[in-house]
N, C-alpha and C positions, 0 to 999 in steps of 0.2 A: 493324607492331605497335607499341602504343604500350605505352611503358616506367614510365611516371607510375603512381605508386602513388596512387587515391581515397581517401579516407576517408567520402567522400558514400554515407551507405547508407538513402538515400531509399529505393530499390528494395527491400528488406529490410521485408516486412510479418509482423506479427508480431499478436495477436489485445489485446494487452497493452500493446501502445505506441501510444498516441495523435497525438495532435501536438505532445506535451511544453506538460510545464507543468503537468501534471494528476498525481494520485499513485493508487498502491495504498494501501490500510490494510489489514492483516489484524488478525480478533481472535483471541484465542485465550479464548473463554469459558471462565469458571470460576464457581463457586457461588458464593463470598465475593469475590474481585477477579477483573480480568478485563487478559489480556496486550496489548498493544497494539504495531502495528508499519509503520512505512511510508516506500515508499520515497522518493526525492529524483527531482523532478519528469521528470527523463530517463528515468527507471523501470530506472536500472544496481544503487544500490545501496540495501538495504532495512535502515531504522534502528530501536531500541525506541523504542518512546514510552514506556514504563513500564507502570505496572497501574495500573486505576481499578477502586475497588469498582464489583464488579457493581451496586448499587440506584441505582447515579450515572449508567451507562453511559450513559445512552439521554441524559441533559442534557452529559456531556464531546462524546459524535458528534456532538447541534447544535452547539455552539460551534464543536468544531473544523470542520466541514461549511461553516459560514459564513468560518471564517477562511482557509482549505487547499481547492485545487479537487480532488477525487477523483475517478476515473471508475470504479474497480472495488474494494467490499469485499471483501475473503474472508475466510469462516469458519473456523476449523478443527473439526475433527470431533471432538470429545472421544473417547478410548477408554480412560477412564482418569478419573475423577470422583477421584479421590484428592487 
């Protein structure tokens, strides 16, 4: 029996982890701004980005697109337009 504790969790597949280095964004749409959020390239811990007016959105996502490697947006689901 070996007694050595790994921390190698190569074996640990997960539908959300890449091969590190790549991030999540979620948004959180809204009518006027819109929430922004994503995590640190290991995909452990997820940060705000702030809020960007919504009529801006679509030209902050290129920028950041081009600067930050993504591999999965998520959306959230309004239930609540307030």
């Amino acid at each position: 029996m070996n007694d050595e504790i790994s921390n190698d969790n190569s074996s640990l597949s997960s539908p959300f982890r890449g091969t590190g280095g790549s991030r999540i964004l979620s948004i959180d749409y809204g009518g006027k701004r819109t929430g922004l959020a994503v995590t640190d390239p290991l995909k452990i811990i997820a940060t705000g980005l702030g809020t960007v007016e919504t009529p801006r959105l679509m030209t902050f996502l290129k920028d950041y697109f081009s600067k930050e490697p993504v591999e999965l947006v998520i959306i959230g689901m309004p239930t609540n337009w307030d």
